[in-house]
C-alpha positions as CSV (number, residue, x, y, z in Angstrom):
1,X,29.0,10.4,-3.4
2,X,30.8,9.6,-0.6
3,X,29.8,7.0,2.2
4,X,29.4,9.5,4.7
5,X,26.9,11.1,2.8
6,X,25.0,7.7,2.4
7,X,25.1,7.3,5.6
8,X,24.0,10.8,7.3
9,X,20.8,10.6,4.7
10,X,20.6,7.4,5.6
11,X,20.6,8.4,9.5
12,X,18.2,11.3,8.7
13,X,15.7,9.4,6.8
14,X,15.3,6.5,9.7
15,X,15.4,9.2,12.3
16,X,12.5,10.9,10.0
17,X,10.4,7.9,10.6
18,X,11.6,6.6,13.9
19,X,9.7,10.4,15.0
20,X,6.3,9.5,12.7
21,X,6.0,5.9,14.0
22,X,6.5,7.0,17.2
23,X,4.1,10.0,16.9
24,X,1.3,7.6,15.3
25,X,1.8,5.4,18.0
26,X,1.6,7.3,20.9
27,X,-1.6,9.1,19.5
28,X,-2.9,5.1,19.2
29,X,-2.2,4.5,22.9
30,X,-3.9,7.5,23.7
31,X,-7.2,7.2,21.9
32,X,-9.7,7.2,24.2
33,X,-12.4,5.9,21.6
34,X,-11.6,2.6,19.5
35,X,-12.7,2.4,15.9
36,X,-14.1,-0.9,16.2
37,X,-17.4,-0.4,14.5
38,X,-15.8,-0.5,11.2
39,X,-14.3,-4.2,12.2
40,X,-15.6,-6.7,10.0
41,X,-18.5,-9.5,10.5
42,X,-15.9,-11.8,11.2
43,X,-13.9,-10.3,13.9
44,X,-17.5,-9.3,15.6
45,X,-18.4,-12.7,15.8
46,X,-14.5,-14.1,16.6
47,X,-13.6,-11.8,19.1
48,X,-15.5,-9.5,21.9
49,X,-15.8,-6.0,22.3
50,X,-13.3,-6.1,25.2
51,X,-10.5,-8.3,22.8
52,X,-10.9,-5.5,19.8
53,X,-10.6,-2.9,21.3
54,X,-7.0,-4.4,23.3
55,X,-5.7,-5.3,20.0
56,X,-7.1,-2.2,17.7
57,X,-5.3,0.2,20.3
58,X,-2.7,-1.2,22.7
59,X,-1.3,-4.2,20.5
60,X,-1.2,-1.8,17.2
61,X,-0.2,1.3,19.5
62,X,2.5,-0.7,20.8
63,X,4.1,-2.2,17.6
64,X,4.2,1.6,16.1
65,X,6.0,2.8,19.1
66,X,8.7,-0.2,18.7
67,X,8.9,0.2,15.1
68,X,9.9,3.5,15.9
69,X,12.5,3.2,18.9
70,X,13.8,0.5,16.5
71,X,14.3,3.1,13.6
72,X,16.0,5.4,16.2
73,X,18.5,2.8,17.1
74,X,19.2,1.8,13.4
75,X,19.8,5.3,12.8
76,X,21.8,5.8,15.7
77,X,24.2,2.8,14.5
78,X,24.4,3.7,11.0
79,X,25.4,7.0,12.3
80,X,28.5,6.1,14.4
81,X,29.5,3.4,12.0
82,X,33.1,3.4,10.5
């Protein structure tokens, strides 16, 4: 195989999941109910209701969406590389 080949699957399969990291995130951000009844006995008495439900949906919602923009850029590199 040749290494333009490795590259272009390469490409394809961080562009693949630049798009589903993105996607998962943006659907995070835009929950408008937070899943933090199944949080655990811990976190209820550690943290608020208000704390939760910033890190269960913005903090998460936001590392998914730079996961993703990072996967794009990787891909983007490995794709015009020499």
């Amino acid at each position: 195989m040749s290494i333009y080949f490795l590259r272009t699957i390469a490409s394809i399969v961080l562009a693949i999941a630049g798009i589903v990291l993105s996607w998962i995130g943006g659907k995070t951000l835009l929950s408008k109910s937070p899943d933090i009844e199944h949080d655990s006995a811990v976190d209820k008495r550690l943290f608020s209701p208000h704390t939760r439900y910033f890190l269960g949906r913005y903090y998460a919602g936001g590392q998914l969406l730079a996961a993703g923009v990072f996967c794009f850029v990787a891909a983007f590199i490995i794709y015009i590389s020499k």
